[in-house]
C-alpha positions as YAML, in Angstrom:
chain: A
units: angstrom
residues:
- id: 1
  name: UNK
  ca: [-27.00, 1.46, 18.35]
- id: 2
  name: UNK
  ca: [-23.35, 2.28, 17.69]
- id: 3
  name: UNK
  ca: [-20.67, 0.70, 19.82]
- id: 4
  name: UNK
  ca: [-18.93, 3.17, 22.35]
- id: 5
  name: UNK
  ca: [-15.84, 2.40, 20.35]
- id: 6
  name: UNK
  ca: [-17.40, 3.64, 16.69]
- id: 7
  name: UNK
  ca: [-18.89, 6.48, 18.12]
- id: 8
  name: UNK
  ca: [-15.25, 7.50, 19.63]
- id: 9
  name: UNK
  ca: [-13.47, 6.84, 16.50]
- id: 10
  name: UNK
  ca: [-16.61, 8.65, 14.59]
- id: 11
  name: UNK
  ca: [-15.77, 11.63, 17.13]
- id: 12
  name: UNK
  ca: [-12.07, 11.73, 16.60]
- id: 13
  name: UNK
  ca: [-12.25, 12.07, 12.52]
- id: 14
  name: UNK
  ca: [-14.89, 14.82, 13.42]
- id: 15
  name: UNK
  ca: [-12.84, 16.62, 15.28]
- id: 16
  name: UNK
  ca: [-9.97, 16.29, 12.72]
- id: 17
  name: UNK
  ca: [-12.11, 16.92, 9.93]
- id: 18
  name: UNK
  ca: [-11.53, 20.95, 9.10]
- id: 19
  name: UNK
  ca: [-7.89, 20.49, 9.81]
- id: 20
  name: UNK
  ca: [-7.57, 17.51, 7.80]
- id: 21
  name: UNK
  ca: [-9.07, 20.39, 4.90]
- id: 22
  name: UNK
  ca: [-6.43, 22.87, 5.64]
- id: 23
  name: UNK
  ca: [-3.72, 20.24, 5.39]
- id: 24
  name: UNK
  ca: [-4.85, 19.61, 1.79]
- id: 25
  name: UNK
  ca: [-4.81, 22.72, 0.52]
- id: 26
  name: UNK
  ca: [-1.44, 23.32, 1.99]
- id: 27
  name: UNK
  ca: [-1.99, 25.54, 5.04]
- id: 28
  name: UNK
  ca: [0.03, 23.34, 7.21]
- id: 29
  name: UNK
  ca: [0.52, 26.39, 9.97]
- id: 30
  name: UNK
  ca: [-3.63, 27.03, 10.33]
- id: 31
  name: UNK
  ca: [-4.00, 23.34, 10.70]
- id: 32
  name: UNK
  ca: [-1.72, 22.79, 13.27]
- id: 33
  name: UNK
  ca: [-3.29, 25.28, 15.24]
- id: 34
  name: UNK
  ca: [-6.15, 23.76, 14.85]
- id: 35
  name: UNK
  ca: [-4.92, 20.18, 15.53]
- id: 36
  name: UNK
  ca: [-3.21, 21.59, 18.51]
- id: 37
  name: UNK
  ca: [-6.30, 23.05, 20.00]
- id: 38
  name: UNK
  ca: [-8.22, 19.46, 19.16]
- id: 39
  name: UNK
  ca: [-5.42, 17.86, 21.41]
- id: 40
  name: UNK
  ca: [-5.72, 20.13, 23.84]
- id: 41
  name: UNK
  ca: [-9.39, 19.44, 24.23]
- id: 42
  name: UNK
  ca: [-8.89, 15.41, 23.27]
- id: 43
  name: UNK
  ca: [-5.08, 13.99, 24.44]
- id: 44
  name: UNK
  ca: [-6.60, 10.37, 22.79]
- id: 45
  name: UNK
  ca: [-7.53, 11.53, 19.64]
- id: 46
  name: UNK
  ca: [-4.91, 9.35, 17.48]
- id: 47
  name: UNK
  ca: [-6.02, 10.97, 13.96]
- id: 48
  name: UNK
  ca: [-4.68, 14.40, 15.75]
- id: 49
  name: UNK
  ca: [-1.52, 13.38, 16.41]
- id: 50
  name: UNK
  ca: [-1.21, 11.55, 12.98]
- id: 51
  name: UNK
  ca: [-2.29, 14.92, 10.91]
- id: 52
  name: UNK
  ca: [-0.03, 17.02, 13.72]
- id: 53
  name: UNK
  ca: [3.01, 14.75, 12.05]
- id: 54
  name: UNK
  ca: [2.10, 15.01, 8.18]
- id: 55
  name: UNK
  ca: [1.72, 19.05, 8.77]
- id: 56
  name: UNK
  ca: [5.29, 18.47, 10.23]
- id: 57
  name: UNK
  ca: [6.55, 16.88, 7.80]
- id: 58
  name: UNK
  ca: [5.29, 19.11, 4.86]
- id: 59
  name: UNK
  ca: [7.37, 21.43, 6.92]
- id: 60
  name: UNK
  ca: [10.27, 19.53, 7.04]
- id: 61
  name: UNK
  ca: [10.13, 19.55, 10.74]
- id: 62
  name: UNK
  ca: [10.97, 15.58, 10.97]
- id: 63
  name: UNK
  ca: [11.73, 15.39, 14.71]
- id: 64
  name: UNK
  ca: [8.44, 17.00, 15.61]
- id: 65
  name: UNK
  ca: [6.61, 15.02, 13.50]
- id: 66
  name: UNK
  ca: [8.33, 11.73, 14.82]
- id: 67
  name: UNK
  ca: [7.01, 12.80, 17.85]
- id: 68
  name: UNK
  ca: [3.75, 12.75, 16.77]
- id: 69
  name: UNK
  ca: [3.43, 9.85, 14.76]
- id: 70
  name: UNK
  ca: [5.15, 8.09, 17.88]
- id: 71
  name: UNK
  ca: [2.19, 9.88, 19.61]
- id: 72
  name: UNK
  ca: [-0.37, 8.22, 17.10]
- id: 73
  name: UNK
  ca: [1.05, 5.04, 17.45]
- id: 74
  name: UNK
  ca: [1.20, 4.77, 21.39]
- id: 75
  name: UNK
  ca: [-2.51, 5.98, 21.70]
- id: 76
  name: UNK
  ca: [-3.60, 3.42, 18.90]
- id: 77
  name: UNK
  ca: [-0.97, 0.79, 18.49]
- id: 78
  name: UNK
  ca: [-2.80, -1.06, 15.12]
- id: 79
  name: UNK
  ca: [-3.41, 2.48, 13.59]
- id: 80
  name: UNK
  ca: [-1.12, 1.46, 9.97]
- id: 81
  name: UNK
  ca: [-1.25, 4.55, 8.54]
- id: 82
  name: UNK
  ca: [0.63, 5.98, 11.89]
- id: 83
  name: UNK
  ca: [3.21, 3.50, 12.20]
- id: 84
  name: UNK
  ca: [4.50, 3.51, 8.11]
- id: 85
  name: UNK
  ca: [4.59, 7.30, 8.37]
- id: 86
  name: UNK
  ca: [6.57, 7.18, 11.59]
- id: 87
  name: UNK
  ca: [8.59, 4.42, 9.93]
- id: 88
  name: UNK
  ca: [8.93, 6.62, 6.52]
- id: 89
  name: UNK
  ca: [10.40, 9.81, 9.38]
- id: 90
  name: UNK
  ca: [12.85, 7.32, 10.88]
- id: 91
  name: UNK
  ca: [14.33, 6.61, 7.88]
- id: 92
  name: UNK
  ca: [14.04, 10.62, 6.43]
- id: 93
  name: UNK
  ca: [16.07, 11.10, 10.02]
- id: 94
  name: UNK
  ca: [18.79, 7.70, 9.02]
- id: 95
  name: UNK
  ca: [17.21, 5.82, 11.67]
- id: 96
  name: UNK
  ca: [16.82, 2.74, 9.38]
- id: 97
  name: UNK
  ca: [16.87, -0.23, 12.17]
- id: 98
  name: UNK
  ca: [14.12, 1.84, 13.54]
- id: 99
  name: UNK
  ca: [12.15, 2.24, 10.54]
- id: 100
  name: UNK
  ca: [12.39, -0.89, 9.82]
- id: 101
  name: UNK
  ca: [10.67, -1.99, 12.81]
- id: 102
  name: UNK
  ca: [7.92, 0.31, 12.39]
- id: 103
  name: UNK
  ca: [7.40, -0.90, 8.98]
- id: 104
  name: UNK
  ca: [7.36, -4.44, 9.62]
- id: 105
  name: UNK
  ca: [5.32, -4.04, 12.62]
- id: 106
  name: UNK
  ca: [2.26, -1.93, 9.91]
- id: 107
  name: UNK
  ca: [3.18, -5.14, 7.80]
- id: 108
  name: UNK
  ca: [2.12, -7.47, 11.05]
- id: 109
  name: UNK
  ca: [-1.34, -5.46, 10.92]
- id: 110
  name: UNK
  ca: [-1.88, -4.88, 7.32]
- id: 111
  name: UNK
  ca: [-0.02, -7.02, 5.33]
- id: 112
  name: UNK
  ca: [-0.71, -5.45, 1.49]
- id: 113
  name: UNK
  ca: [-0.64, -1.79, 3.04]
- id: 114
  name: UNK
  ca: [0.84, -0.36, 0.25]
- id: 115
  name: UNK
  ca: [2.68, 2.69, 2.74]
- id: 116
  name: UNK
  ca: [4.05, -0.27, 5.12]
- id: 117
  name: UNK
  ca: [5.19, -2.06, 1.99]
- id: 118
  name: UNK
  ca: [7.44, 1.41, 0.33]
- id: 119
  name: UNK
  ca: [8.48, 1.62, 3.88]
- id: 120
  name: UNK
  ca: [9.72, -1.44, 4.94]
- id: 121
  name: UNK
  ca: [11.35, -1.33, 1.32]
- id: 122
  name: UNK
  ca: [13.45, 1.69, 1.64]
- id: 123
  name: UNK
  ca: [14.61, 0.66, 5.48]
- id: 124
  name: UNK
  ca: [15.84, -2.55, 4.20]
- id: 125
  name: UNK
  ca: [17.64, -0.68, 0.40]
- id: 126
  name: UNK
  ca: [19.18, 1.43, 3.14]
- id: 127
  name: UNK
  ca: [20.45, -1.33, 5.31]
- id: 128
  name: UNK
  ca: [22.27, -2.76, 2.42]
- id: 129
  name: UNK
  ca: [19.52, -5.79, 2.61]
- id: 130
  name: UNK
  ca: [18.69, -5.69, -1.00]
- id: 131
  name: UNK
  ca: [16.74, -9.29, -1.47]
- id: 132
  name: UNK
  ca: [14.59, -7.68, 1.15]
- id: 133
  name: UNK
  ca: [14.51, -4.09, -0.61]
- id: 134
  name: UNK
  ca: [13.46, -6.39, -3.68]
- id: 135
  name: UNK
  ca: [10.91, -8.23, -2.49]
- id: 136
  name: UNK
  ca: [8.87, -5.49, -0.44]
- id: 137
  name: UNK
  ca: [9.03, -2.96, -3.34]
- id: 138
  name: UNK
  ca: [8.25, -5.30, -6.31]
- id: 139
  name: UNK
  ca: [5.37, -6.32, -3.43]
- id: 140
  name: UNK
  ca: [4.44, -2.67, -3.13]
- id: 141
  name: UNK
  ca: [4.23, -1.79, -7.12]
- id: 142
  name: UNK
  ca: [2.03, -4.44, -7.82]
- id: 143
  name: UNK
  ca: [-0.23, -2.16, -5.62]
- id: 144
  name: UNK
  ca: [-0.34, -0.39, -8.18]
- id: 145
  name: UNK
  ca: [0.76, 3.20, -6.64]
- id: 146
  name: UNK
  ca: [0.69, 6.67, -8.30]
- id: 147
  name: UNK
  ca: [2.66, 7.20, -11.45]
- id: 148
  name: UNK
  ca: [5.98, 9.49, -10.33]
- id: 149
  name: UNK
  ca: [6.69, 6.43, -6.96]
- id: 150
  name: UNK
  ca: [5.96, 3.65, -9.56]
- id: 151
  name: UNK
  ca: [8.76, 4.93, -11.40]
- id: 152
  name: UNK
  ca: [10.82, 5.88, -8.97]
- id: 153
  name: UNK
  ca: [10.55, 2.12, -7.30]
- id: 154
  name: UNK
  ca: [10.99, 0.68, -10.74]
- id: 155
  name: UNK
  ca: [14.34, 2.26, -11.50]
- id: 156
  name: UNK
  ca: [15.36, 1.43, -8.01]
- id: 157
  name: UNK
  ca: [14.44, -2.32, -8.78]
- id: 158
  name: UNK
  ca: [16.17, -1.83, -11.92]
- id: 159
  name: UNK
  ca: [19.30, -0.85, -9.99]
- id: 160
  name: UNK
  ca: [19.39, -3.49, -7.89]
- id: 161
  name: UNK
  ca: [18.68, -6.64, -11.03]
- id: 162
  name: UNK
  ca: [21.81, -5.20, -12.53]
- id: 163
  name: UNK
  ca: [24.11, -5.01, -9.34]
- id: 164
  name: UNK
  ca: [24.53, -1.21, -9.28]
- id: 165
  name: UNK
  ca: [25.18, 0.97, -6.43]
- id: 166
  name: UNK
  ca: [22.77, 1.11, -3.46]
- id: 167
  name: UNK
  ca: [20.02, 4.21, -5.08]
- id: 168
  name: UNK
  ca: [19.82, 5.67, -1.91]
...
């Protein structure tokens, strides 16, 4: 027999599932219609919310899709994924202190999440906190992430061994 809470869960990615489609192949507008119609029928489902934000911010809409990560994270407070996407908006929007708390909060869950990790990385770079920005994203390439951010996080450690400007 599955637990009440599996089958919920199991019901929430369900519901998500054909939205979750369209988000891939880049119809953000068709899938958040459809996301909005599964949160009109489900206020709990975290996963909507969550998708709701990332077809946000494929838009560029960053203070809607706050909103909804925000959403994510108060219905399901150890969802990761939700709170280093909410912390990576913060810091799109220059609210570092903020996304630095998200981060580090995914990093209290999931300690090797490679997202929380890149997150909590840029928050601190952009705080000026650069033994922290070291240490997270040296932490987060030995996750071994896709090519173009490995590079990217490289150069940036690169920058900061030889005491240039802040790469922000």
């Amino acid at each position: 027999m599955i637990p009440a809470r599996e089958a919920r869960d199991r019901a929430h990615w369900e519901a998500v599932d054909e939205a979750t489609e369209l988000l891939r192949e880049g119809a953000y507008e068709q899938a958040l219609t459809q996301l909005r119609d599964v949160i009109k029928s489900d206020a709990h489902n975290p996963y909507a919310y969550y998708f709701t934000g990332v077809g946000l911010w494929e838009l560029a809409r960053l203070e809607p899709a706050r909103d909804a990560f925000r959403a994510a994270v108060a219905i399901s407070p150890g969802y990761v994924g939700a709170r280093a996407s909410l912390s990576a908006v913060l810091h799109a929007l220059g609210d570092h202190n903020g996304a630095l708390r998200e981060g580090e909060s995914a990093l209290r869950i999931a300690p090797e999440s490679p997202d929380a990790l890149y997150a909590v990385g840029q928050a601190s770079l952009a705080l000026g906190d650069r033994d922290a920005a070291s240490h997270y994203l040296e932490r987060f390439l030995r996750t071994k992430p896709e090519y173009e951010v490995g590079v990217e996080v490289a150069e940036t450690l690169e920058l900061l061994r030889q005491g240039g400007a802040t790469p922000e």
